[in-house]
C-alpha positions in Angstrom: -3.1 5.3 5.8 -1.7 2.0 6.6 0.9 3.3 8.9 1.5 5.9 12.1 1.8 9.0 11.2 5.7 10.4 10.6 7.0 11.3 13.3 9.0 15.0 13.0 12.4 14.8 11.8 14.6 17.7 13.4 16.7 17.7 10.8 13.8 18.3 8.4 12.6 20.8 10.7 15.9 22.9 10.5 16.1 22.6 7.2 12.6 23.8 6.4 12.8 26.6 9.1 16.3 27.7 7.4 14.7 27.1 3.9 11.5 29.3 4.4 13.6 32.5 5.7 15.3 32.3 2.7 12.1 32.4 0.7 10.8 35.3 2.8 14.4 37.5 2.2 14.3 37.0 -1.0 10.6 37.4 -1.9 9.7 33.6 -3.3 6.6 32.4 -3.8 5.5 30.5 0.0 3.6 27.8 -2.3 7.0 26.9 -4.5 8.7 26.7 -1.0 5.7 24.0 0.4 5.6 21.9 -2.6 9.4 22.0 -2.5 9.3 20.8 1.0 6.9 18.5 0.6 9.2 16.3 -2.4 12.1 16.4 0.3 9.5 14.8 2.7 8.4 12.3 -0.1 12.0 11.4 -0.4 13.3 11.2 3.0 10.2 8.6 3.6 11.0 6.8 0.1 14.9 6.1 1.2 13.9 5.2 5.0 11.4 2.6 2.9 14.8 1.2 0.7 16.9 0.9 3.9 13.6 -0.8 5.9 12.7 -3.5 2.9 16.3 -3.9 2.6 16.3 -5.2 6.7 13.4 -7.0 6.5 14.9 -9.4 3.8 17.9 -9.9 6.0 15.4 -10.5 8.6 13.8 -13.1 6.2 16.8 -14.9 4.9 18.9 -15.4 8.6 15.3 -16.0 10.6 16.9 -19.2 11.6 20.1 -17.0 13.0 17.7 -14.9 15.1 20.3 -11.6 14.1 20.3 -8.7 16.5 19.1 -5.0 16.1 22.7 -4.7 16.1 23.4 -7.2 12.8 20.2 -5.7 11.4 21.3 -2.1 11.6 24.9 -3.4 10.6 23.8 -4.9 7.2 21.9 -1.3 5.9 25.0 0.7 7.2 23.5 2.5 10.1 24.0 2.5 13.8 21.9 0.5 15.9 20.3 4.3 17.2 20.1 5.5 13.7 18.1 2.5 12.2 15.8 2.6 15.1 15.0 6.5 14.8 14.7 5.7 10.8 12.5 2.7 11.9 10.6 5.0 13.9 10.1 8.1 11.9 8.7 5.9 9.0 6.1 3.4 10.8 5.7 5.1 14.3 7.0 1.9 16.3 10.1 0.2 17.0 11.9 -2.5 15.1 11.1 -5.1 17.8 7.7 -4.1 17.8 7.2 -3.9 14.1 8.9 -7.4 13.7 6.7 -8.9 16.4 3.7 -8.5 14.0 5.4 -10.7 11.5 5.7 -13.6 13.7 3.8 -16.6 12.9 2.1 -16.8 16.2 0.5 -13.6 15.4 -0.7 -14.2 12.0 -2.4 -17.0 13.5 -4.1 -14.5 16.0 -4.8 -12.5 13.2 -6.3 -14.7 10.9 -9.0 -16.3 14.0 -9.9 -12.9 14.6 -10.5 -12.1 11.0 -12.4 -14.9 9.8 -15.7 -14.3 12.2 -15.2 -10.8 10.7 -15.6 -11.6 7.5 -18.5 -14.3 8.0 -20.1 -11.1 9.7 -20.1 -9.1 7.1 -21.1 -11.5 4.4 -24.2 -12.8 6.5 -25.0 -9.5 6.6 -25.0 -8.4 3.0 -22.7 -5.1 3.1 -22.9 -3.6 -0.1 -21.6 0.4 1.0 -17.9 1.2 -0.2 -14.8 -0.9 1.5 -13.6 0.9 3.8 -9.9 0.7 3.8 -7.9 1.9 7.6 -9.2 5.3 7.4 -10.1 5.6 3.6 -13.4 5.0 2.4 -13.5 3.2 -1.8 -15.9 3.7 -4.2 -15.7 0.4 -6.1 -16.8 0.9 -9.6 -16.0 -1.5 -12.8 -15.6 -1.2 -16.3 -18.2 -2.2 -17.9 -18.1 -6.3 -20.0 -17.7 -4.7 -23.4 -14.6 -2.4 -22.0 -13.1 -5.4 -20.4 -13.2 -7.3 -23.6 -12.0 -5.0 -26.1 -8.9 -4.0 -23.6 -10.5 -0.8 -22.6 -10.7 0.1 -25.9 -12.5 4.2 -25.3 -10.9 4.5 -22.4 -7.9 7.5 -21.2 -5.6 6.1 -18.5 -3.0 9.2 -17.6 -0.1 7.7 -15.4 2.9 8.5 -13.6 5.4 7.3 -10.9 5.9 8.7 -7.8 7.0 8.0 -4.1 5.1 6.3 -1.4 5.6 5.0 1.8 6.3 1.4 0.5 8.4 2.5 -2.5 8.2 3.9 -6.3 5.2 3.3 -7.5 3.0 3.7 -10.6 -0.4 5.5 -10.6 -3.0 4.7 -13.5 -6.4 6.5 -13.4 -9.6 7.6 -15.5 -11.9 9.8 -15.3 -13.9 7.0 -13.6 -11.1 6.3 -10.8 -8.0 4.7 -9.8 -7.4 1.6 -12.5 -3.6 0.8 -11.7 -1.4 1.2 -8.7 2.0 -1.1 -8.7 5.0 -0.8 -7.0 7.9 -1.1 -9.6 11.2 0.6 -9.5 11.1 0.2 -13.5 11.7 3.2 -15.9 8.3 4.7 -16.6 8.6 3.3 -19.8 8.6 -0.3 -18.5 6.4 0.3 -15.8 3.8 1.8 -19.1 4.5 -1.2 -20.8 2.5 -3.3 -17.6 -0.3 -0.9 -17.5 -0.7 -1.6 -21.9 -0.2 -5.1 -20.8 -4.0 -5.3 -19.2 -5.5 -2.1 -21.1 -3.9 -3.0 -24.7 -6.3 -0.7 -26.4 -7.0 2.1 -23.9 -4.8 5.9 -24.8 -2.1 6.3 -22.5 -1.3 9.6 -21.7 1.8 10.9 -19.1 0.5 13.0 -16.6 2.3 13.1 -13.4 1.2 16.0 -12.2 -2.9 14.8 -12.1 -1.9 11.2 -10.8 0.0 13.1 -8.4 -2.9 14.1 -6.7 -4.4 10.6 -6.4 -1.0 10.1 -4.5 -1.4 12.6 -2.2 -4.9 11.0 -1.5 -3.7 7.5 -1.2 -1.0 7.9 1.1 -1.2 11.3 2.4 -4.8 11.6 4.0 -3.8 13.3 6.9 -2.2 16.6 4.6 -5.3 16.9 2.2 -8.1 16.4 4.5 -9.9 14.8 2.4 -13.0 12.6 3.5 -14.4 12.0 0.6 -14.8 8.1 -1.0 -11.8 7.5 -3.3 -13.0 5.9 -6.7 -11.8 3.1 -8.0 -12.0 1.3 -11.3 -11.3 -2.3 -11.8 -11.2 -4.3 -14.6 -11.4 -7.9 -14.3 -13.7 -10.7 -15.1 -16.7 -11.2 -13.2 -14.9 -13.8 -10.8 -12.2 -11.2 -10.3 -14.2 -8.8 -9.1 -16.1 -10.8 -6.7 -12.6 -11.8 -4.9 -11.5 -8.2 -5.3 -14.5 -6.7 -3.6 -14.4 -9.5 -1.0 -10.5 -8.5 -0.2 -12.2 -5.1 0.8 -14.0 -6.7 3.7 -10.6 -7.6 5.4 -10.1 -5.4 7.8 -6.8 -2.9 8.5 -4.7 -4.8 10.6 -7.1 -8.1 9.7 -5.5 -11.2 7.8 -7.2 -13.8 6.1 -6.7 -16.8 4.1 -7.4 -18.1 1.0 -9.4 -20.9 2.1 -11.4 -18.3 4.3 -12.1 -15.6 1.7 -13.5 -19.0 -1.0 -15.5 -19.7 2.5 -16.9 -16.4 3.5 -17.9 -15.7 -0.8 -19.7 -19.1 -0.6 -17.1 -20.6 -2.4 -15.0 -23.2 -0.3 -14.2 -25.5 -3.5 -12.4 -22.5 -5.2 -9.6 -21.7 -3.2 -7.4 -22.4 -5.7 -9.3 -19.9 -8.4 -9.8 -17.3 -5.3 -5.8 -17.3 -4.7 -5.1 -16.8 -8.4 -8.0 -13.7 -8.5 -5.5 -12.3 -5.3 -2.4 -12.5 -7.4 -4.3 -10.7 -10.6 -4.6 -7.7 -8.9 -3.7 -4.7 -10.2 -4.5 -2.1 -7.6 -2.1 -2.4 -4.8 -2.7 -1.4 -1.5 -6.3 -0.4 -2.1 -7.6 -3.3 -3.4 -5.7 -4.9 -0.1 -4.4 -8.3 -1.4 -1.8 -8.1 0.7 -3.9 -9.0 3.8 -3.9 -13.1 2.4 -1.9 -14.8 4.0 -1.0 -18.7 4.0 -3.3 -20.5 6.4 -0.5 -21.6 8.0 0.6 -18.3 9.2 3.4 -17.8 6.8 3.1 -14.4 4.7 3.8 -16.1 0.9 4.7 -14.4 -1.8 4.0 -10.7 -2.9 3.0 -9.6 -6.7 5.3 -6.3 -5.6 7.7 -8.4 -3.0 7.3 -10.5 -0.2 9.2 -7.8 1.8 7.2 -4.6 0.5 4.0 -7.4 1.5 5.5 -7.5 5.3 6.0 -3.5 5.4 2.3 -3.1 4.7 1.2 -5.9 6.7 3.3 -4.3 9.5 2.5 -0.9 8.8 -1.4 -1.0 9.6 -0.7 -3.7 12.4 1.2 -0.3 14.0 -1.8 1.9 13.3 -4.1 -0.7 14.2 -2.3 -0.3 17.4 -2.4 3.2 17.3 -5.8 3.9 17.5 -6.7 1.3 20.3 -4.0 3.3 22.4 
C-alpha cells in the first residue's frame, strides 16, 4: 500500500466490540457483522482523506504564510490534538512529518536518488512485473486491433468505492484492471469517462466484483494476497512504453520528466513522455504520480494536485516505515 498501516481507532474498537455482542445475542450472521464493519472502516478512512486533502490545499495556497498546526487544524474544524490523531490514524506519521516530504528540498533528494535507479534498471533490461511498494503488476495490453476499434469485444464491469485517497472508480476485464480514477462524480458521470476511452467496449455495473479489486489495491494487508495484480492498459504503443517505464520508479522514488525520456532512451521527447504521464488512466498503479517537476515542485495532478501530494506522502511514510 502506499501508506502505514491504520493505526487502531478506540472508538472503532468500542464500537465493534459493542457491535459484535449484539450479533452474538441475537444470533446474526458473524460474516454480515465483518463486512458491516469493514464499510465503517472504509468510511472513517474516506472522511479522515476529505479533512487531510482539504489541509493540504490550505497548506498549498498560504505556503508563503508558513500557517501553524494550529491554523491547519482550525481551517478543517478540528482541534490541533484531533487533526493530529486523524493525521495519524490515516498515514501512520505526524503532520510535520508528513509535510516535511513535500518540501522542495526533499524532492530534490528524491529525485538524485531516483534517477541512478532508474538508469539501473534500464541498463539492465528488467522485463518481470513492476513492482509497486509491496504489490507486484502484471502488465498486460490490449491488443492494436482492440485499441483501435475502442475495445470493441471487450466487458468492462465498474463501480465506485472508497480508498485511502478518496472515491474512486474501478474498471476491469477479465484480463485485469483497465481504469482506476479518483472522481467524486455520480457513477453515471464517472461511466461516462470510462466510455470516453473504451467507446465501444459493454459496460456493465458491478460493484460487488470491482469491489474485490479494491480490496486488493488498497487493502493488501486484510486479504493476504501475494499474488501479481493484472493490469490491462490500453494505449498506443508510445503510451505504453512511458506507462511501463513509470513502473520502474520506485515507492517513495520521484522522477522527472526529463529523466524518464532519458532513462527510455528518449531525451528529445520529454515533452511527448509528460503528455503519455497525463494520459493515464490507471491511477495509483500505473504510478504517475511519482513525476515530478525537475525543479522540485509537485505540478499538477490528473485527480488533483492535493490527492498527488497525499500519495506522494503516503509511500514517503511507508518508505520510512520499513527502513525503521
Amino acid at each position: 500500500m502506499a501508506r502505514a498501516a491504520l493505526r487502531p481507532n478506540p472508538t472503532l474498537l468500542l464500537s465493534t466490540a459493542m457491535f459484535f455482542n449484539g450479533c452474538r445475542k441475537n444470533r446474526v450472521d458473524t460474516t454480515s457483522c465483518i463486512a458491516y464493519i469493514g464499510g465503517m472502516e472504509k468510511i472513517i478512512e474516506h472522511d479522515d482523506y476529505q479533512r487531510i486533502e482539504k489541509a493540504l490545499v490550505y497548506l498549498e495556497s498560504h505556503r508563503e504564510e508558513r500557517p501553524t498546526l494550529e491554523d491547519v487544524a482550525r481551517h478543517v474544524g478540528l482541534s490541533p490534538h484531533h487533526f493530529q490523531r486523524i493525521f495519524s490514524r490515516w498515514v501512520g506519521i505526524s503532520p510535520k512529518r508528513f509535510l516535511q516530504f513535500l518540501t522542495i528540498e526533499h524532492a530534490r533528494r528524491c529525485l538524485a536518488e531516483t534517477r541512478s535507479v532508474l538508469d539501473a534498471t534500464f541498463e539492465s533490461g528488467l522485463s518481470s512485473p513492476g513492482r509497486l511498494h509491496d504489490l507486484m503488476v502484471a502488465v498486460d495490453a490490449v491488443t492494436p486491433g482492440e485499441f483501435k476499434s475502442g475495445g470493441m469485444g471487450l466487458t468492462i464491469r465498474f463501480g465506485r468505492h472508497q480508498s485511502p485517497f478518496g472515491t474512486c472508480l474501478i474498471g476491469a476485464t477479465d484480463r485485469g484492471v483497465c481504469w482506476l480514477s479518483f472522481s467524486d462524480e455520480t457513477l453515471e458521470t464517472a461511466a461516462d469517462e470510462i466510455m470516453g476511452h473504451f467507446h465501444h467496449a459493454e459496460l456493465l455495473e458491478d460493484e460487488a466484483g470491482t469491489g474485490r479489486w479494491r480490496d486488493r489495491i488498497f487493502d493488501r494487508t486484510t486479504t493476504g494476497d501475494d499474488a501479481a495484480l493484472p493490469v490491462l492498459l490500453s494505449g498506443t504503443n508510445f503510451q505504453l512504453k512511458v506507462w511501463e517505464a513509470l513502473l520502474r520508479v520506485p515507492s517513495g522514488g520521484l522522477c522527472s520528466y526529463s529523466d524518464l525520456a532519458t532513462a527510455m532512451g528518449r531525451s528529445s521527447a520529454t515533452r511527448a513522455v509528460a503528455s503519455a504521464v497525463a494520459s493515464n488512466h490507471i491511477a495509483f498503479l500505473i504510478p504517475c504520480h511519482r513525476v515530478i517537476r525537475s525543479m522540485g515542485g509537485f505540478g499538477q495532478y490528473r485527480w488533483g494536485a492535493a490527492r498527488k501530494q497525499a500519495i506522494v506522502g503516503g509511500e514517503q511514510a511507508k518508505r520510512l516505515e520499513a527502513i525503521g
